[in-house]
C-alpha positions as CSV (number, residue, x, y, z in Angstrom):
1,X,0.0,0.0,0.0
2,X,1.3,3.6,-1.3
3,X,1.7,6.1,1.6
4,X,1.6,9.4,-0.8
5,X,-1.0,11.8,0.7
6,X,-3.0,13.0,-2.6
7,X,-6.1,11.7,-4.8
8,X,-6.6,8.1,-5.1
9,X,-8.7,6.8,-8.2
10,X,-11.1,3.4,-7.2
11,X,-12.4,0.8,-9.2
12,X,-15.2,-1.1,-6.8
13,X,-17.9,-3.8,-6.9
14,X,-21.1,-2.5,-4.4
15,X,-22.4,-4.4,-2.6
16,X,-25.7,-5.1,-5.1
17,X,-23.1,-6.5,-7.6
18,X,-22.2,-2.9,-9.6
19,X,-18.9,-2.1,-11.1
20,X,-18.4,1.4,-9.9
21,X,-15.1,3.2,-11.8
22,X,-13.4,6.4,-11.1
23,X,-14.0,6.6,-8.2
24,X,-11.7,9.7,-6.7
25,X,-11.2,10.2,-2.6
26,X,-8.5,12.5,-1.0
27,X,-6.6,10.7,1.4
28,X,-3.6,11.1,3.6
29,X,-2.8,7.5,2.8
30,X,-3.9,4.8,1.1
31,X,-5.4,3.6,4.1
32,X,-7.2,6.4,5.0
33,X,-8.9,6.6,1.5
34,X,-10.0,3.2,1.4
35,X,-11.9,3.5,5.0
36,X,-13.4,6.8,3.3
37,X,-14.8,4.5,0.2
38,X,-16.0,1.8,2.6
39,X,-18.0,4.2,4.6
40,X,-19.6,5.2,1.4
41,X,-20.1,2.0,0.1
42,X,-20.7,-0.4,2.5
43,X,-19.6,-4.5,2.2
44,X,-17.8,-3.2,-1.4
45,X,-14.8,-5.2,-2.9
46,X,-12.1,-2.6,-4.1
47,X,-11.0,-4.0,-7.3
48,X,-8.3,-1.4,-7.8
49,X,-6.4,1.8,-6.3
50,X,-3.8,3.9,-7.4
51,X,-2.6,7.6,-6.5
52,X,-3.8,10.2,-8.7
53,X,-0.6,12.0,-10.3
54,X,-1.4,15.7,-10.2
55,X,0.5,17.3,-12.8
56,X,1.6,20.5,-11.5
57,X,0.2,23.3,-13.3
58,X,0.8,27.2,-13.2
59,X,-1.4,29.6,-11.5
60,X,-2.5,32.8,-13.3
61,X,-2.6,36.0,-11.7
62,X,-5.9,38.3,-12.8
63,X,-3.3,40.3,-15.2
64,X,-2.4,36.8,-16.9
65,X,-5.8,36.2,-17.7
66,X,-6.4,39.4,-19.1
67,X,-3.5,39.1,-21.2
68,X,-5.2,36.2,-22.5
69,X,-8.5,38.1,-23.1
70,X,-7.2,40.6,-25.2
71,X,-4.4,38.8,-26.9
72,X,-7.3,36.3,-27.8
73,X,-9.7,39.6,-29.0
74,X,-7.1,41.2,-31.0
């Protein structure tokens, strides 16, 4: 089991039988997301976990995006 704090993606079976996919759930661990999906949906099977890599992407300041605006407008 991963220990990475971030986004884990689930593939489950509920308990009625239904494959549930992308399932996403914040957790500190690994651990702690998969007791978060079991409170949710109770007596599921987890098929499959993995961490969520989170590309990191830039932030844009209000001047940025009005860059953007007019450059787009022009």
């Amino acid at each position: 089991m991963g220990q990475a704090p971030g986004k884990y993606l689930f593939v489950i079976r509920s308990a009625n039988g239904v494959i549930v996919k992308n399932l996403q759930v914040y957790g500190k661990t690994r651990l702690e997301a998969d007791e978060k999906i079991r409170q949710m949906y109770r007596r599921c099977e987890v098929i499959s976990c993995e961490l969520v890599e989170n590309p990191k992407t830039a932030s844009a300041n209000f001047e940025d995006v009005l860059d953007a605006i007019v450059v787009s407008n022009a």
